[in-house]
SERO-4910 file (N, C-alpha, C, O; in steps of 0.05 Angstrom, whole numbers):
BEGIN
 pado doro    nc1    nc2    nc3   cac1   cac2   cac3    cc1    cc2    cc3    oc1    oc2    oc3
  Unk    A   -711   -243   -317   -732   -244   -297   -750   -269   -302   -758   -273   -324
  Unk    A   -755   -283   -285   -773   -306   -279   -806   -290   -271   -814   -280   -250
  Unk    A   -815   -294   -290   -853   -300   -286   -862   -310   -261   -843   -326   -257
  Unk    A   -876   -312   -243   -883   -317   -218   -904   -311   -209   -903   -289   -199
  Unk    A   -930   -324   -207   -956   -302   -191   -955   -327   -160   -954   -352   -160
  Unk    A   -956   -309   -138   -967   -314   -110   -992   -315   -109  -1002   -297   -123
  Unk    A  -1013   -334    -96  -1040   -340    -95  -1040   -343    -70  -1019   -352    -59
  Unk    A  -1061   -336    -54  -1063   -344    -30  -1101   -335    -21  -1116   -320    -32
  Unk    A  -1107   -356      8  -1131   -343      6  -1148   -330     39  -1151   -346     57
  Unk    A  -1155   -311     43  -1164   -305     65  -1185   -300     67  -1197   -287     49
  Unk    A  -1198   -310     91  -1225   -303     98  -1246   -308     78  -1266   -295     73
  Unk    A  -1236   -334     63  -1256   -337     39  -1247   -323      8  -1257   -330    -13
  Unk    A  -1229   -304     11  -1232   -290    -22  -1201   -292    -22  -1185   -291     -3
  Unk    A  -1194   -294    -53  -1179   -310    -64  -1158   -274    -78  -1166   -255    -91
  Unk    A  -1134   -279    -69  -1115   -250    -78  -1086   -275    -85  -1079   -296    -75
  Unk    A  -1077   -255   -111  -1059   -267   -125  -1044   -237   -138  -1055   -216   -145
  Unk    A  -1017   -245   -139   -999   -216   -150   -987   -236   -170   -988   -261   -168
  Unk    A   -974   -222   -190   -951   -229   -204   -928   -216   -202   -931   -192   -203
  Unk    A   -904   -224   -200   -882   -219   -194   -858   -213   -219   -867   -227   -237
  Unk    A   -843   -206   -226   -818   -216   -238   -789   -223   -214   -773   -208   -202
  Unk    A   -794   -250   -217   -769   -262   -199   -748   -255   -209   -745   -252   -233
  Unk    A   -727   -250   -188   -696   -257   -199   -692   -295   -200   -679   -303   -220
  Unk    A   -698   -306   -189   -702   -334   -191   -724   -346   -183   -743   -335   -171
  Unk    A   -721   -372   -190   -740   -395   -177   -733   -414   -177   -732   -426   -199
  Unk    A   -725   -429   -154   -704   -450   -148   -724   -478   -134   -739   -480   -114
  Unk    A   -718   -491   -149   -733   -516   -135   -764   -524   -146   -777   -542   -134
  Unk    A   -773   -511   -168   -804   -513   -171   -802   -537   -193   -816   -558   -192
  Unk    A   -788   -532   -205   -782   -546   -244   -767   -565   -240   -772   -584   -255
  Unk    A   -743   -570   -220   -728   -582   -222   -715   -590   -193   -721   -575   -174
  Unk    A   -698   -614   -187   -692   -626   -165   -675   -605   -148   -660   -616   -132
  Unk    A   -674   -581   -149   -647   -566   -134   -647   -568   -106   -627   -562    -94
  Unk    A   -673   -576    -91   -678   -582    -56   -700   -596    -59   -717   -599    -77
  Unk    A   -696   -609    -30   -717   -633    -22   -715   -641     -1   -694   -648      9
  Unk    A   -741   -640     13   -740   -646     42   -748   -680     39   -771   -682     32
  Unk    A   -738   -698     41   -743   -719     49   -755   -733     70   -746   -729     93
  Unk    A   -777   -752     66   -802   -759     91   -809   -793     92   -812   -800     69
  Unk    A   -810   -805    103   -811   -782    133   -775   -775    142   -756   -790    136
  Unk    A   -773   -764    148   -732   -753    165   -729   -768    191   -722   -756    211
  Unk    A   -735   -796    188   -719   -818    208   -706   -825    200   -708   -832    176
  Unk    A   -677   -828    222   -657   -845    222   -649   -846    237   -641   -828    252
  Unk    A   -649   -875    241   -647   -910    259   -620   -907    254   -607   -902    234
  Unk    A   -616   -912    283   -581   -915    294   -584   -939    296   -605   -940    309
  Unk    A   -576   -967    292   -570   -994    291   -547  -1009    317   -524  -1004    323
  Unk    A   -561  -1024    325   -546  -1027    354   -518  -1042    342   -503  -1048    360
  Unk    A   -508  -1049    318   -487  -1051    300   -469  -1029    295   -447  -1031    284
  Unk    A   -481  -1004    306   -466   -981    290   -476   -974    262   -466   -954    252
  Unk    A   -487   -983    254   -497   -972    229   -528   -952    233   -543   -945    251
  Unk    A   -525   -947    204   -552   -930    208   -570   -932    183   -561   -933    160
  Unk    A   -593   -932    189   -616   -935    165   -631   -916    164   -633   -898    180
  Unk    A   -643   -919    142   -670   -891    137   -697   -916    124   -696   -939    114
  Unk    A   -723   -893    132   -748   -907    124   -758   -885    102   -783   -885     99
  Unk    A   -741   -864     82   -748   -855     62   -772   -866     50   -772   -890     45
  Unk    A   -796   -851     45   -818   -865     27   -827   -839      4   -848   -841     -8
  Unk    A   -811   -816     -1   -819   -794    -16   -807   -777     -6   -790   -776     11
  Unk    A   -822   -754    -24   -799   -729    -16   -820   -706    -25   -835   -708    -44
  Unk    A   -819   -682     -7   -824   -655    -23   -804   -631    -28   -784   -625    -16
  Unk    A   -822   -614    -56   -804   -597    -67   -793   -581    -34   -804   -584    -12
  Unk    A   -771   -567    -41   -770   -537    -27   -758   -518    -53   -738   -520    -67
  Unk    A   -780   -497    -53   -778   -477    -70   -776   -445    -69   -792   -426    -67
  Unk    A   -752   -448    -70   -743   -409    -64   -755   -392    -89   -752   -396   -113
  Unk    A   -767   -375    -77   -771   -351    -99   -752   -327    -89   -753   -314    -68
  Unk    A   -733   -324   -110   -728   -294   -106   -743   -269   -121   -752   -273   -144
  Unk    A   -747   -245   -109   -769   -230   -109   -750   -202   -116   -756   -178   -122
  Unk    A   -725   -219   -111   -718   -176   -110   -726   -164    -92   -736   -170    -71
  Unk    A   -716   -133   -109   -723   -108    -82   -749   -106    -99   -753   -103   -123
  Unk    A   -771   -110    -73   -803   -104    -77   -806    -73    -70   -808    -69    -46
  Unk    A   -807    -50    -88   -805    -23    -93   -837    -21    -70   -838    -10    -48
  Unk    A   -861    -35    -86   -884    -25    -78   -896    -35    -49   -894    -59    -41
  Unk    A   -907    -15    -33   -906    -21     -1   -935    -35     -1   -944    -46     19
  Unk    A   -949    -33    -29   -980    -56    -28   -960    -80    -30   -954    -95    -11
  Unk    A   -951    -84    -53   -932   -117    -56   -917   -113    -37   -931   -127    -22
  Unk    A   -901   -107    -24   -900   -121      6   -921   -129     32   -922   -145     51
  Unk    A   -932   -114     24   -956   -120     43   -967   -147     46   -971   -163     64
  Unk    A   -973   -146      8   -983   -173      4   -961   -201      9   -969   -223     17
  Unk    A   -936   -194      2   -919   -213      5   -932   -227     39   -934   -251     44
  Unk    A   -936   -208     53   -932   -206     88   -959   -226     90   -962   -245    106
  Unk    A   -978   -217     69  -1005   -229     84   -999   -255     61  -1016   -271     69
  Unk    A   -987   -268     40   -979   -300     28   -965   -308     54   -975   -328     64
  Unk    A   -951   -300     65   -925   -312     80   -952   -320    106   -957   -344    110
  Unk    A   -968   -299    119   -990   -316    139  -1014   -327    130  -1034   -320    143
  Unk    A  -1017   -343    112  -1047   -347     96  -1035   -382    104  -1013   -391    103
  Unk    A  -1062   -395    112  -1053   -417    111  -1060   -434     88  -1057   -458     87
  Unk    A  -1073   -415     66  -1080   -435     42  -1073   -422     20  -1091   -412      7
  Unk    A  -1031   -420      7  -1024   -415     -6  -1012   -433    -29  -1009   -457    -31
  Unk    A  -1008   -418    -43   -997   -427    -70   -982   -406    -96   -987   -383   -102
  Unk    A   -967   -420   -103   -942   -415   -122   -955   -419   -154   -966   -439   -164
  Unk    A   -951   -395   -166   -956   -410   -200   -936   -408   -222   -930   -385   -228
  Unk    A   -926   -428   -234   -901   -414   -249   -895   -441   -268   -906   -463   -265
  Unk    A   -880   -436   -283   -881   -440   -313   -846   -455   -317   -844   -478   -324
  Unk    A   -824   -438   -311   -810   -441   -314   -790   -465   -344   -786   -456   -367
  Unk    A   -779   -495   -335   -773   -506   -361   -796   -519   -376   -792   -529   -398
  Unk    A   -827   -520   -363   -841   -537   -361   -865   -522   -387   -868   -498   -382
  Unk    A   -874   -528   -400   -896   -527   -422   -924   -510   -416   -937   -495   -431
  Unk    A   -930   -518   -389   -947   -501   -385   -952   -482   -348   -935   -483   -330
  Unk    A   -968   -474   -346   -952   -464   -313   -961   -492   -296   -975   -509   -307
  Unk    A   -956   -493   -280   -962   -504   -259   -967   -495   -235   -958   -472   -230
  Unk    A   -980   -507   -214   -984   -496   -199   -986   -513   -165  -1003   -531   -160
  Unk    A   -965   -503   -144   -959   -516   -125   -966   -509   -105   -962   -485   -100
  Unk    A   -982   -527    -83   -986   -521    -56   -969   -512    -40   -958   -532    -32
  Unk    A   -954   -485    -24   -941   -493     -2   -947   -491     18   -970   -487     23
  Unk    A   -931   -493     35   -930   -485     68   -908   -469     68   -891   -470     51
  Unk    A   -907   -445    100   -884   -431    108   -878   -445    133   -894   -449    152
  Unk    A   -856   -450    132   -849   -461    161   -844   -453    190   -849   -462    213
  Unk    A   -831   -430    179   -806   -414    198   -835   -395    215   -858   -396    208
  Unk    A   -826   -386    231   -849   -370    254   -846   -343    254   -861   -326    263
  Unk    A   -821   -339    240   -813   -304    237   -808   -302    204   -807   -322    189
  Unk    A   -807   -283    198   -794   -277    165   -783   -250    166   -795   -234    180
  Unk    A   -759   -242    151   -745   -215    159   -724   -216    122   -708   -231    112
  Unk    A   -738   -194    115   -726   -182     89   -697   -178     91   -684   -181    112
  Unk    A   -690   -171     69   -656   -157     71   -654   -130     53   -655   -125     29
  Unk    A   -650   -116     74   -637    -89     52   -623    -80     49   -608    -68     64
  Unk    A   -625    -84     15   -606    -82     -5   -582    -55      2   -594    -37     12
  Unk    A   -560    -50     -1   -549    -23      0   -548    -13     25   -544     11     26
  Unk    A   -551    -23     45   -567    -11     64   -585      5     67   -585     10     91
  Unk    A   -603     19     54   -630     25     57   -653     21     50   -653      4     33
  Unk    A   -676     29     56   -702     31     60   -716     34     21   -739     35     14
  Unk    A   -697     35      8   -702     37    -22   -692      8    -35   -693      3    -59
  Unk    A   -682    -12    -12   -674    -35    -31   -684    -57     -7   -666    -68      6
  Unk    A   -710    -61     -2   -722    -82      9   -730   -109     -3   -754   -109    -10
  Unk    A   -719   -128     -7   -718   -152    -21   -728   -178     -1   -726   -185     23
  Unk    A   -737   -186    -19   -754   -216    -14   -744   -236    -28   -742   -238    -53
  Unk    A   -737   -253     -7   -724   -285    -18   -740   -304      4   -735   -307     28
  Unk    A   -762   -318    -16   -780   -332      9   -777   -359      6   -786   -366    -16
  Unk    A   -763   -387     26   -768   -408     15   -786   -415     23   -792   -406     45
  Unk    A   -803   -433     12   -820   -449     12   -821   -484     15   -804   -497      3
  Unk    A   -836   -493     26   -843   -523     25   -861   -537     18   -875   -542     37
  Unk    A   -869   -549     -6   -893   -551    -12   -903   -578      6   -891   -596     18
  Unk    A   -932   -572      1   -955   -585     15   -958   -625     16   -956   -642     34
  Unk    A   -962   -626     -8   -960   -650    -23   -926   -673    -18   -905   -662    -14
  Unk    A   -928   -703    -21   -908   -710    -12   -905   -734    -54   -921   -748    -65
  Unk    A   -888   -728    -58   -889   -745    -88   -863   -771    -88   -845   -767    -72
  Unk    A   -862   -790   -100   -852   -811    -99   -822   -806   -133   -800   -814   -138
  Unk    A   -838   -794   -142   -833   -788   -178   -831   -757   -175   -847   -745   -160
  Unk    A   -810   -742   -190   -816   -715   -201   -848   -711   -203   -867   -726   -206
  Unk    A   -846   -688   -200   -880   -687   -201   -896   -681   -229   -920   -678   -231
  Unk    A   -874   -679   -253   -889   -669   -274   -861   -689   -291   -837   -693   -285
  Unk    A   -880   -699   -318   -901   -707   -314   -922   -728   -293   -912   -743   -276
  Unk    A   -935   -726   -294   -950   -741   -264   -944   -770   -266   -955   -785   -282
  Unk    A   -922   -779   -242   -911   -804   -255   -916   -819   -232   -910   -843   -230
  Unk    A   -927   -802   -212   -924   -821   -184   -944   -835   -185   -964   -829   -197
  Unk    A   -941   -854   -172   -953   -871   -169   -957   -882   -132   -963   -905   -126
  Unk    A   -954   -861   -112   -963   -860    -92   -959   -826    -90   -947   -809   -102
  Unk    A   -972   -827    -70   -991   -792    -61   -992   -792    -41   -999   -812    -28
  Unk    A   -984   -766    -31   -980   -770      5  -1004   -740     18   -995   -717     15
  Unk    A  -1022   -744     26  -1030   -720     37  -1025   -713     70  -1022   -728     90
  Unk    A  -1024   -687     68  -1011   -692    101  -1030   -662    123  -1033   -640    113
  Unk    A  -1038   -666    144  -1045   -639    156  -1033   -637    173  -1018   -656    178
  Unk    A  -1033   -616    192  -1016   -611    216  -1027   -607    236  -1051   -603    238
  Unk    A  -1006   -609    263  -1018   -611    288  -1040   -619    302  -1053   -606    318
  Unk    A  -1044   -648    293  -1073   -655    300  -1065   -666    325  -1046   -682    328
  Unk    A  -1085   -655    348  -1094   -663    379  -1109   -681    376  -1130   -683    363
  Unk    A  -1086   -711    401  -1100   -732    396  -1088   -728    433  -1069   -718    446
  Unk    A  -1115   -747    438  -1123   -752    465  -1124   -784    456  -1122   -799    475
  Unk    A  -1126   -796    434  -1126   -828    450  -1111   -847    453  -1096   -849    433
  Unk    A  -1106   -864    470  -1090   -876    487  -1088   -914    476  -1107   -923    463
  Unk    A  -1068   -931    481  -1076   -961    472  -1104   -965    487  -1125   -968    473
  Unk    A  -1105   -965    511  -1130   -972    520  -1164   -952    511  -1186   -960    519
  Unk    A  -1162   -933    497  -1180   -921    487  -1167   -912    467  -1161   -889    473
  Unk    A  -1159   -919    442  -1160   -901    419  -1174   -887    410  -1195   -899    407
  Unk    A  -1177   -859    401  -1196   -848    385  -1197   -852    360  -1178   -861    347
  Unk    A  -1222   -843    350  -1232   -844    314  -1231   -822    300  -1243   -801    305
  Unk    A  -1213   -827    278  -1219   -807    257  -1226   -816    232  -1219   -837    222
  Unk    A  -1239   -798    224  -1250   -800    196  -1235   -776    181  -1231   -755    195
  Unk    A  -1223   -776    147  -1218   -753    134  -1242   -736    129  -1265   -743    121
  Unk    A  -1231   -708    137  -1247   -691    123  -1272   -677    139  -1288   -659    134
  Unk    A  -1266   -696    164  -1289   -687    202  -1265   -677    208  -1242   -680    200
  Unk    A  -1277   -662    229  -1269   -650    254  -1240   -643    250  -1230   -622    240
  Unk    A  -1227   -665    261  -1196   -652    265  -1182   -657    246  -1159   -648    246
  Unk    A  -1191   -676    225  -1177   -672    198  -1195   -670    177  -1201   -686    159
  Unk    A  -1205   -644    183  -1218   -629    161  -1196   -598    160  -1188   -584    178
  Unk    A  -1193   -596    133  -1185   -570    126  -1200   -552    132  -1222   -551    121
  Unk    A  -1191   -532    152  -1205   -502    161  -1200   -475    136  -1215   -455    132
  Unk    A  -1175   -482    123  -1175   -456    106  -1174   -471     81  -1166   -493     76
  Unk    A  -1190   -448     63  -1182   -459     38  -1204   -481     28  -1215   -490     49
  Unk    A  -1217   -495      4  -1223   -512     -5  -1218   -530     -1  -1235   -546      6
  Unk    A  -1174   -539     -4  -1173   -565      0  -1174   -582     13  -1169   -575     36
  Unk    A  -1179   -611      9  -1187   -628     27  -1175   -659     23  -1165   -662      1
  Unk    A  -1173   -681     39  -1170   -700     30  -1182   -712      7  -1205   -710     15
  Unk    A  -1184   -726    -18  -1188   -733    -34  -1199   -758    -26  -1194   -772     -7
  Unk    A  -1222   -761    -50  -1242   -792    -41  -1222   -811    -45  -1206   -814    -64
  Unk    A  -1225   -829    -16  -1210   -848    -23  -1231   -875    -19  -1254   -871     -9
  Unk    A  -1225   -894    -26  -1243   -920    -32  -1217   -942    -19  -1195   -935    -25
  Unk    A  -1220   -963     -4  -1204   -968     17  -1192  -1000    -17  -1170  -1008    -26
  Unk    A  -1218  -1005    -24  -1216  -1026    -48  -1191  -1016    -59  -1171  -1032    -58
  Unk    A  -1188   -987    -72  -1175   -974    -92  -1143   -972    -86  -1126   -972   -104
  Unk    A  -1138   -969    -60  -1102   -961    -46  -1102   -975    -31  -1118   -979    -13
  Unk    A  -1079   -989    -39  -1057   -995     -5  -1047   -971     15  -1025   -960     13
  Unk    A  -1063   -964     30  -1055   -941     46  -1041   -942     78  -1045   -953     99
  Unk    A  -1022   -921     65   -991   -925     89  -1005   -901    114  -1021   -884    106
  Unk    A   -998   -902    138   -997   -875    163   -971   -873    161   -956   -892    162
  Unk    A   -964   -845    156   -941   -836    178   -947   -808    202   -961   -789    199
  Unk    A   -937   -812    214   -942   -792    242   -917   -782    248   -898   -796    243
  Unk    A   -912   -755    260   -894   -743    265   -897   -714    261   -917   -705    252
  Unk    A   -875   -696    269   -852   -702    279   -855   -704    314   -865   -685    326
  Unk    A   -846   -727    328   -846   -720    363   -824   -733    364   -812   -744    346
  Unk    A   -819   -731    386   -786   -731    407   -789   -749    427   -769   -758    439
  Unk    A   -816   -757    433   -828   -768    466   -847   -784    468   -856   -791    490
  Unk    A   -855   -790    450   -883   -805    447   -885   -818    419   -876   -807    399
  Unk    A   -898   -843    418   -903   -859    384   -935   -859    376   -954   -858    392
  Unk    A   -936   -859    353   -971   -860    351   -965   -886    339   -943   -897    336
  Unk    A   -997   -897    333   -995   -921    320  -1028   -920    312  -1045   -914    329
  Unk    A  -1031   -925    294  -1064   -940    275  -1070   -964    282  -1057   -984    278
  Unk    A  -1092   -961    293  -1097   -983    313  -1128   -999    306  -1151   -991    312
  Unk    A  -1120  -1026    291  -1152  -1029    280  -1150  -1033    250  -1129  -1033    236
  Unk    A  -1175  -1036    243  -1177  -1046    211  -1186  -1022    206  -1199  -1011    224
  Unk    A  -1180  -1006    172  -1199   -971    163  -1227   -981    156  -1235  -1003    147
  Unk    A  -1238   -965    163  -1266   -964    154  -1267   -941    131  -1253   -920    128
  Unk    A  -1292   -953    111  -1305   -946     92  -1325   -922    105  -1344   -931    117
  Unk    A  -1324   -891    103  -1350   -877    104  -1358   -858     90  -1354   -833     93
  Unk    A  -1370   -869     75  -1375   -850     54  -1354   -857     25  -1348   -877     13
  Unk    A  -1347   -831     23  -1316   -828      6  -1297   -824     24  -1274   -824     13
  Unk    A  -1297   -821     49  -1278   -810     67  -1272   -846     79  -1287   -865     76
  Unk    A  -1243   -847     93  -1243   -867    108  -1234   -869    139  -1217   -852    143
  Unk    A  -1241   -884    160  -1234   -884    178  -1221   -893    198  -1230   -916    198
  Unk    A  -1208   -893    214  -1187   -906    226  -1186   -893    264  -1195   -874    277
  Unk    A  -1173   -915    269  -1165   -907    303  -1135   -897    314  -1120   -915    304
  Unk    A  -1122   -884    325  -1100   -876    336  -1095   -885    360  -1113   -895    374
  Unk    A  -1074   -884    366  -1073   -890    401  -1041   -880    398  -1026   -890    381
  Unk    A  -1032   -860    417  -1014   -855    436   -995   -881    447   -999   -892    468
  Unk    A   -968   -890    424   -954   -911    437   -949   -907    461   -954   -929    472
  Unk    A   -938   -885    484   -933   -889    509   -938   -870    521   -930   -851    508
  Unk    A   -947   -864    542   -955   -841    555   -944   -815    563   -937   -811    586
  Unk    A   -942   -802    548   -924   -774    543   -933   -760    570   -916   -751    585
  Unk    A   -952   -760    575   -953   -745    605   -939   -760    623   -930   -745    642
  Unk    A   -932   -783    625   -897   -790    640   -877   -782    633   -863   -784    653
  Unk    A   -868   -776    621   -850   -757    603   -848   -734    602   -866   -725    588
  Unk    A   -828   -712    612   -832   -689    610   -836   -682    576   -834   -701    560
  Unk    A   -840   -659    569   -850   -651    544   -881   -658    538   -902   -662    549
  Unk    A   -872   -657    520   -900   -661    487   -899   -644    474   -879   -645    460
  Unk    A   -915   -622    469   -910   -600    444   -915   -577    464   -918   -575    488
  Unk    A   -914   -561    442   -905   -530    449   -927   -520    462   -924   -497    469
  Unk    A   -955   -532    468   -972   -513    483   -981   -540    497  -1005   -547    496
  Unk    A   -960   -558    513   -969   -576    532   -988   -598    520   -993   -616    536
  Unk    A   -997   -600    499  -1009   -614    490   -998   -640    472   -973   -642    469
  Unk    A  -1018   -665    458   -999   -681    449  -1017   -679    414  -1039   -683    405
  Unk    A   -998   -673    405  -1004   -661    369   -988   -675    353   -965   -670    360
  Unk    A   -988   -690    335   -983   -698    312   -996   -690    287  -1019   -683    282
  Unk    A   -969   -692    267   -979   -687    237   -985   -719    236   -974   -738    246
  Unk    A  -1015   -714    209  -1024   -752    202  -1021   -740    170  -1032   -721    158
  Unk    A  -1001   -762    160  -1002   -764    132  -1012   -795    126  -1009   -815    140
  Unk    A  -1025   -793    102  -1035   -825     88  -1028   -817     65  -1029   -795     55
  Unk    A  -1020   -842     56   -995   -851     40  -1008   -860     19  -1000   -883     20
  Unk    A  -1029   -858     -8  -1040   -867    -20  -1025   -885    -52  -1013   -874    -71
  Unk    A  -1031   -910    -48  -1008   -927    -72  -1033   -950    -83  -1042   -969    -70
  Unk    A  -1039   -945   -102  -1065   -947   -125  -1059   -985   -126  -1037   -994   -129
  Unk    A  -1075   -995   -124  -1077  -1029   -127  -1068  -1032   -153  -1075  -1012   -165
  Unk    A  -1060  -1042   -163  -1065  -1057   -190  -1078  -1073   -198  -1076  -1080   -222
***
């Protein structure tokens, strides 16, 4: 059995279980990886390229048949918390402990034997964070933070402003937040995505505010000519910045 505690946090207060896994795949070691950004350029040659700049874990916990109907419960309310986390130990010296995300929009157990006495949990996960290096020991030397679905209304001819850590990229759950950045201190990369129909682009020189920094967006081409955009008619992008320390 693999050691395992689930953290997660709602409504402000902070619940964590411990588990004994049948596994844990992907935390300690390279066994999956989602690679980012996931473009690939078809080449009017026939060939094809990628703009790889990092990668994050994906980490399965197997859970077994969860006997107790509170620990499933709780499994149910980690799986909708949007400010979770993984803690675990595994080949590594001391525990660690990983941000994820759940991706999928449904989740559905398997039971064991066919009945209601062998309900098992196998949850993958994706963690939060984007790393350049294994993540332990701490070798990277660029850092990717990323949030989701941010509603952007601005256009080349009117870009809008964001700043980290306001409004629409400020973290709603949870503590975490973008980290002080100092514009002196990183070469800092945008990536935007995932869309099908539309390009963003950073538009402008970053500004210094505060510890936070700021920047402009604009909408490469007008998605309202375009059938689509996202799933509630709107135009949403994830904004990751790419943080890679000066020398």
């Amino acid at each position: 059995m693999e050691a395992v505690t689930v953290k997660y946090k709602n409504s402000g207060t902070v619940y964590s279980q411990a588990f004994g896994a049948l596994s844990v795949r992907g935390f300690d070691n390279p066994d999956k990886v989602s690679l980012f950004p996931p473009i690939l350029y078809d080449k009017i040659d026939g060939s094809k390229e990628t703009a790889f700049k990092g990668f994050r874990r994906i980490i399965t916990v197997d859970l077994g048949v969860v006997s107790s109907r509170d620990n499933r419960k709780l499994v149910q309310s980690f799986l909708d918390s949007n400010d979770k986390f993984i803690l675990f130990k595994g080949e590594e010296t001391e525990i660690r402990q990983a941000r994820v995300v759940f991706e999928n929009g449904e989740y559905e157990n398997e039971w064991k034997w066919d009945t209601n006495l062998g309900r098992s949990f196998s949850l993958e996960l994706i963690e939060n964070s984007i790393h350049t290096r294994w993540p332990w020991p701490p070798s990277d030397t660029m850092i990717g933070y990323s949030i989701n679905n941010v509603l952007l209304i601005g256009t080349q001819e009117a870009p809008e402003y964001f700043v980290t850590n306001v409004d629409k990229l400020l973290y709603r759950f949870g503590t975490t937040g973008w980290p002080d950045i100092n514009i002196d201190d990183y070469n800092i990369t945008f990536v935007f995505g995932p869309y099908s129909n539309f390009t963003v682009n950073q538009v402008g020189a970053i500004d210094q505010v505060g510890t936070n920094i700021g920047f402009y967006l604009a909408m490469g081409s007008n998605p309202m000519a375009i059938s689509g955009g996202t799933y509630d008619g709107q135009i949403r992008t994830d904004v990751t910045i790419l943080l890679d320390p000066k020398i």
